[in-house]
N, C-alpha and C positions, 0 to 999 in steps of 0.2 A: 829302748824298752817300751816307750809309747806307742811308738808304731808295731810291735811286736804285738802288744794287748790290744790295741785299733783292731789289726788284722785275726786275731782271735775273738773277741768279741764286739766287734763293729763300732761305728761310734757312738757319741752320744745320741746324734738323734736316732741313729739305727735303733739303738738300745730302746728308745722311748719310743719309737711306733710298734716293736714288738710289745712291750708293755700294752697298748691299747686294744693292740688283736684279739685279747679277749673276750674287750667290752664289746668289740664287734661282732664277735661271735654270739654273745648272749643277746645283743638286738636284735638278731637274726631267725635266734631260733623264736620269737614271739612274733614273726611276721606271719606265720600263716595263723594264728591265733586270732589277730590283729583283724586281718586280712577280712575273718568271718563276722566281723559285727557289723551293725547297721550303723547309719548315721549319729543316731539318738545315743545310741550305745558307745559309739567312738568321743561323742560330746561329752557324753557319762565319766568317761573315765577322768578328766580332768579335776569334777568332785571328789571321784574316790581316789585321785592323789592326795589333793589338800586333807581328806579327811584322814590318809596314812601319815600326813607330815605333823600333822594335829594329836597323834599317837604315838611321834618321837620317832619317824622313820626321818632317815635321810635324804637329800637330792639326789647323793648315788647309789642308794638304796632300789630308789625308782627310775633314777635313770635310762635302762635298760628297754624296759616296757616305754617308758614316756620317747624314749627316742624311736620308738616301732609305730609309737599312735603317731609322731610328726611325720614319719615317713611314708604312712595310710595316709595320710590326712590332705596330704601333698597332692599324692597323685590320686586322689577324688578330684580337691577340689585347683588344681594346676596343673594335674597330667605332667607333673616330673617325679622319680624314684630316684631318693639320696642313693649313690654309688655308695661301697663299703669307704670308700678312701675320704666322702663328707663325713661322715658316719664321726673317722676318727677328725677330719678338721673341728666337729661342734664339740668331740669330747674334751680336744685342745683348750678351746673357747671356756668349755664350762668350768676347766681348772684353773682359770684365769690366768694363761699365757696366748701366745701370738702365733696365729697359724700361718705359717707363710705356706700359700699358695700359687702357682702360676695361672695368669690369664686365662679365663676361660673354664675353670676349672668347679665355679659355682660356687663363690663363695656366699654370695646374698643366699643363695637356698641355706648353706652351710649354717647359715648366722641362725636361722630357725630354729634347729635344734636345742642348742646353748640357751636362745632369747625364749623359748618355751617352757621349758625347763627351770631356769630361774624366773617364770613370771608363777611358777605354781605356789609359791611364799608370799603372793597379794603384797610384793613392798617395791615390785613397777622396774622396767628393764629399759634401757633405755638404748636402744641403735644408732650411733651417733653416723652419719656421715658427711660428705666435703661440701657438700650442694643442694640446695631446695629441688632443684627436678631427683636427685638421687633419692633423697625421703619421701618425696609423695611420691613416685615411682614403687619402690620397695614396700611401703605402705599398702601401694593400692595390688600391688602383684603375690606380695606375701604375707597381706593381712587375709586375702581367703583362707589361709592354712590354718593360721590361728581363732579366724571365727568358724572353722569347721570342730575346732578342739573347743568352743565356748569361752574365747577368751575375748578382749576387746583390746583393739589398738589402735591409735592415734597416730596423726602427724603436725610437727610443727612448722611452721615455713616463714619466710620476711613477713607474709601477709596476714598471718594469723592474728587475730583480735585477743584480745587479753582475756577475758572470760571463756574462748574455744581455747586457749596457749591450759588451761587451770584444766579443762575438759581430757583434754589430751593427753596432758600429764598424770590425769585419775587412771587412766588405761594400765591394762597389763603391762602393755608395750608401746615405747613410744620413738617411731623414728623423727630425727631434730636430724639439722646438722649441729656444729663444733660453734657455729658464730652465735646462731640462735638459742640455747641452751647457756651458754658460757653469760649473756648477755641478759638472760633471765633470773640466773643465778645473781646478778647484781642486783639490778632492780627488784629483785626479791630482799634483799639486805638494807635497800631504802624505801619500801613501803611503812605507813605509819599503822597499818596494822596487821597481824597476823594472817586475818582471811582474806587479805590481799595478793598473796603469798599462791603464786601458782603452783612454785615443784616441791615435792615431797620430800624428805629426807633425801642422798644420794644413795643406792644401794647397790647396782649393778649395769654396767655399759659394754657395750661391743663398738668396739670405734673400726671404722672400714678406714683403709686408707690409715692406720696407723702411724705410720711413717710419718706421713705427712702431717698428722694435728700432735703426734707426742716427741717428734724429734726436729722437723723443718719450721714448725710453726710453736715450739713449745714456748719460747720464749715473747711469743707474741704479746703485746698486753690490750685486752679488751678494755675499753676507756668508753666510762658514761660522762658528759661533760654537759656544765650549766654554763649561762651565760655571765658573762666572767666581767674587767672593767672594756670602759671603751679604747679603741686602738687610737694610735697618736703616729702621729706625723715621723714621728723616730725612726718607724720600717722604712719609708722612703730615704730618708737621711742617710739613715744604715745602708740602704742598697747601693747609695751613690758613695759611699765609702768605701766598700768592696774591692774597686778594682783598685783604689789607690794603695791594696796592701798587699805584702807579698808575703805570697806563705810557701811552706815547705809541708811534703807527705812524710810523715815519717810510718813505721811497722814498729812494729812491740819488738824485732830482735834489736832493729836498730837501737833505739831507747835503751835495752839491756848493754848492747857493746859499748855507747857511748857510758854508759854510768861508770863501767869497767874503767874505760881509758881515759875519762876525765874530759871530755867531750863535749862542747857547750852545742844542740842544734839546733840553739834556736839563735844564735848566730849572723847576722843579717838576714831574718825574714820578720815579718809582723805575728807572723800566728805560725803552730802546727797544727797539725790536721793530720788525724787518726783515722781513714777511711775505716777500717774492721771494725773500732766500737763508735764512728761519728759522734767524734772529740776532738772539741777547738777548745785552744789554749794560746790567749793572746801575749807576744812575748813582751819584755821589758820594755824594746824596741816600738812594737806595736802598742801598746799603752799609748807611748810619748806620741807618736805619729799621730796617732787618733783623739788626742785630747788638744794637738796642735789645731788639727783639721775644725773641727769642733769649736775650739774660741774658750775651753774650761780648763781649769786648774787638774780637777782631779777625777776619771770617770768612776771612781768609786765612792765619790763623795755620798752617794742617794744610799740610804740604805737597804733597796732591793737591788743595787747595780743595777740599774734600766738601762744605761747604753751598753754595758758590757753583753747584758743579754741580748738586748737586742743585734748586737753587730757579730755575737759568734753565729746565731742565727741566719742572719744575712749569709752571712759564711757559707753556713752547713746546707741554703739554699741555692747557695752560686757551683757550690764543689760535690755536693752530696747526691742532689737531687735534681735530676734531667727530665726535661721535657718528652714528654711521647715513652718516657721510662717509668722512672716514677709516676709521673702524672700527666696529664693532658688538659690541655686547654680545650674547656666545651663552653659557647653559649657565655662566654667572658665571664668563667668562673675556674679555678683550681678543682679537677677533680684526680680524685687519687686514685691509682691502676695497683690492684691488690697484687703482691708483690707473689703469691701463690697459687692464684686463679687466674693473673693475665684479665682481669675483669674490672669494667668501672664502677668504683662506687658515690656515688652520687649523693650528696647528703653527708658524707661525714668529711672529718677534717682533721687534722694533724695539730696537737695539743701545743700547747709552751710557746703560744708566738710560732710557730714555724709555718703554720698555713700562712700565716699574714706576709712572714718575710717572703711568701716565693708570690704570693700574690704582688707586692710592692718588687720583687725581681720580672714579675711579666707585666709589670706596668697597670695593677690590673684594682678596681676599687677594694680597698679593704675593708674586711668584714671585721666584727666586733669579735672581741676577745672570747676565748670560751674557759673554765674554770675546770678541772678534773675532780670529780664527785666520787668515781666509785672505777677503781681497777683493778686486773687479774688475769694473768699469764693462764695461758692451756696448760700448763704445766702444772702450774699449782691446783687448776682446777682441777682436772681429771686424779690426783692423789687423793682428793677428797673422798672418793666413791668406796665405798667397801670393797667391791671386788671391779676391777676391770678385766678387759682383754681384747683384741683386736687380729685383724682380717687384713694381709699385702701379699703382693706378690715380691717386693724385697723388702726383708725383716732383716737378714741375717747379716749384711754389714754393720749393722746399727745393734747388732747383738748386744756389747759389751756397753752401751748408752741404754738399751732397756731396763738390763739388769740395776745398771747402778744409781740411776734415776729414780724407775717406777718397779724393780724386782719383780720383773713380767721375762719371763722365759720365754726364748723361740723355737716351733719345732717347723720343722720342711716336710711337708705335707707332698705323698710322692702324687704322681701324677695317676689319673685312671688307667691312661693307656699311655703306654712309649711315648716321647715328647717326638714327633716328626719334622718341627718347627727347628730351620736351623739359626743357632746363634750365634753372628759372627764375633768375633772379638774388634775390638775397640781399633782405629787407627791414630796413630802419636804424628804430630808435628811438630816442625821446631816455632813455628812460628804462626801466626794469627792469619797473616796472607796467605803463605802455603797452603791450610787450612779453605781458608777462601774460596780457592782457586780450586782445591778437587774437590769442595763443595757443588763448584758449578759448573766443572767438566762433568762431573756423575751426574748430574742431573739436566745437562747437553745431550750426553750420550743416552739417556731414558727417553726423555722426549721425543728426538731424533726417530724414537723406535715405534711413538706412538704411544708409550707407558705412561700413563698416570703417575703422577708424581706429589707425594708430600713432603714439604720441608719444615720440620720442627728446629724452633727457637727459643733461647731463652731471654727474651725481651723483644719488645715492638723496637727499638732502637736496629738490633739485628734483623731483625726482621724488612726493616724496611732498608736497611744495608746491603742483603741480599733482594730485594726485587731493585736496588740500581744497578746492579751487577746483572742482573736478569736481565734489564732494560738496554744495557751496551750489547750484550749479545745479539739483542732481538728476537727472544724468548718471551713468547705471551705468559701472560701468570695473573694472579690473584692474591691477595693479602688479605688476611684474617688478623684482626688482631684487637686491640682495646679502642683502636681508633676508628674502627668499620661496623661495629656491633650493630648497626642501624642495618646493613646490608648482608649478614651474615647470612642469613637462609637462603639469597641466590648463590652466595658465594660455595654454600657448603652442597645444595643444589647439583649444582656442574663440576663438583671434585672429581667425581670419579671418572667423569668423560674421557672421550682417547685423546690423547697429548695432555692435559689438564696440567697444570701449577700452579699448587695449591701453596703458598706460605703461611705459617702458623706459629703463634707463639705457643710453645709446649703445653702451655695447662689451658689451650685453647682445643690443642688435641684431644685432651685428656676430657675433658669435660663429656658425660655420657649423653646429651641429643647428640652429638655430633660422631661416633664411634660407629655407626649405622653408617653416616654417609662415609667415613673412609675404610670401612671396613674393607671394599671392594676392589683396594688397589692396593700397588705396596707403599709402606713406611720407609723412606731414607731419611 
């Protein structure tokens, strides 16, 4: 029967973009209107919105007209015209759902409409995206549009000073990414007084890259940390305990069957270990062993447990947390490789003892303890905002997590023109070597031909597992990655050259300086 009624009246999202066609219709017919005013007169009109909303109109009252002046506005002052098919992405946006779109397809112009629109109620729209060059980028390319309309808009960045962060934020519009905003939002909570306080109430956001800050990163927690007590000799203690204990992996199903069958797993090892939620639980076994090692009666005698914290630590730094993965050694310091961007961040550090213990595992001096002051998941934050909504190119497996999270609808935004880009389907192995191995025959067989070649990864660990595999062959190549960032512009440079091998950690690809230099060859 469902498929009966599908095929009679299309599906949901069918249903919901004809719904839209109307609003596209009525944009339309105000562009030769639009089309005849002067500059002054197209600024104009942004007063006499607010002064309609000031008289009990709606946003989609004016909608219609106000998405004709962005679309004039545009191509005065950027020489682009929204296609009808932005038209319905920004009307997406302004209902506060998820416009999936495919590459290429404009979604930054997209985002204008929506972020114009709800900056006409003066309570500040905010463009979140993944990256500092992506905000002042989009800032600086599609802030003309909005100061063609008499609006003002900002940007936030790492580097922004506290007094321009309060500036910026006064603006119509304000493009931030996800770390900067989120991180604001705290220190806004531990100021001692009010006109310290850079962001306004939350009212309204466009988060690009959806996906990635409300379902991959949602659980992240942004952590302001003071200086905490001083560190003790325990980390190294603990490190040198490490290898004297044995532990066991266990999974969440395992856990479930044994409880079934009466099943003890912890059973000759010292600890489990939970790689999915990085959870150490030392067993009965492992107590004893460890309090032998040690020379003490009881590791829980202290009533903060200091050896037990510290030695699951040690733990969760010897099994959890890899070198040139997690983090890399720079300059005889821990620094940590953001687990999303493939990017080093230098300056911060990992809370509860744990920086300390991988410092005390690379042999490396340890730093003073740091104290957690103020923290906050993407997740929690972005429900804060009165209305969201957001911008990908894949929404729609993650459909059934928008809704039930943050109650943000997806619609599939069709393409302008016929997709000619083909998309192959996925190839399955059985095995990680298999895998391996037509990795670097396909990318033999390219070279061989002269083709330019990229290889996306997801970790510098892989990354550099495939150029030793390069390197038996005697295949020239390059590596990109969290451990090369000093060289990156020759590397990225000479991508596209004839025979070129380029390897990349994926969110090294992704990152928008670099989409220029591979644009020009193919993606494997």
């Amino acid at each position: 029967m469902k498929d009966i009624l599908g095929a009679i009246f299309g599906s949901q999202n069918e249903r919901d973009i004809r719904a839209i066609k109307p609003i596209v219709v009525r944009v339309n017919a105000f562009e030769s209107a639009i089309k005849q005013l002067t500059d002054d007169e197209l600024k104009n009109k942004t007063i006499e919105f607010r002064e309609r909303l000031e008289k009990g109109a709606t946003l989609d009252d004016i909608l219609p007209e106000a998405f004709a002046c962005v679309r004039e506005a545009s191509v005065r002052a950027i020489g682009l015209r929204h296609f009808d098919v932005q038209i319905v992405g920004g009307y997406i946006l302004h209902k506060g759902k998820i416009a999936e779109m495919r590459t290429g397809e404009g979604k930054t112009l997209v985002a204008t409409l929506a972020a114009y629109l709800n900056a006409l109620p003066q309570t500040g729209v905010h463009v979140v995206t993944v990256n500092d060059y992506l905000a002042k980028r989009d800032k600086e390319w599609m802030g003309a549009i909005y100061e063609k309309l008499g609006l003002t808009v900002g940007n936030v960045g790492h580097e922004t000073r506290n007094t321009e962060r309060k500036e910026a934020y006064n603006c119509d519009i304000t493009y931030v990414t996800n770390n900067e905003i989120g991180f604001d939002y705290l220190r806004d909570n531990m100021v001692v007084s009010k006109e310290d306080r850079v962001l306004r109430p939350l009212s309204y956001a466009i988060i690009d890259e959806v996906d990635s800050i409300l379902i991959d990163e949602a659980r992240t927690p942004l952590i302001i940390s003071g200086a905490g007590e001083q560190s003790t000799d325990k980390y190294y203690i603990s490190d040198r305990i490490v290898p004297m204990l044995k532990g066991r992996k266990v999974t969440e199903s395992e856990e479930i069957k044994a409880k079934y069958d009466n099943i003890d797993l912890s059973k000759g090892y010292d600890y489990l270990l939970d790689e999915k939620n990085h959870s150490i639980v030392l067993t009965e076994q492992g107590v004893q062993k460890t309090e032998k090692i040690l020379g003490i009666k009881n590791i829980y005698d202290d009533l903060q447990s200091e050896w037990v914290h510290h030695i699951t630590q040690a733990i969760k730094a010897h099994n959890l947390y890899r070198r040139d993965v997690e983090y890399v050694v720079k300059d005889g310091e821990v620094v940590i490789v953001d687990e999303f961007t493939g990017r080093l961040m230098p300056g911060r550090r990992w809370s509860d003892g744990l920086h300390q213990a991988i410092e005390a595992k690379e042999n490396l001096k340890i730093a003073d303890e740091n104290q957690t002051l103020a923290t906050i998941t993407f997740q929690n934050f972005f429900r804060m905002y009165k209305k969201i909504s957001g911008m990908t190119g894949t929404a729609s497996t993650e459909t059934a997590e928008f809704w039930e999270i943050y109650k943000l609808g997806v619609v599939e935004v069709p393409t302008n023109n016929p997709m000619v880009r083909k998309d192959y389907p996925d190839v399955i192995y059985m095995t990680e070597k298999e895998k391996d191995n037509a990795i670097i025959n396909e990318i033999e067989s390219l070279w061989s031909k002269g083709q330019p070649v990229l290889v996306g990864t997801r970790s510098i660990e892989k990354s550099e597992k495939i150029a030793v595999m390069l390197r038996k062959k005697g295949i020239p190549h390059q590596v990109l990655n969290a451990k090369y960032h000093a060289v990156e512009a020759q590397i990225i440079a000479s991508a596209g050259a004839k025979s070129a091998v380029t390897i990349a950690t994926i969110t090294d690809i992704l990152s928008e300086p670099k989409r220029r230099a591979y644009a020009s060859f193919w993606f494997r």
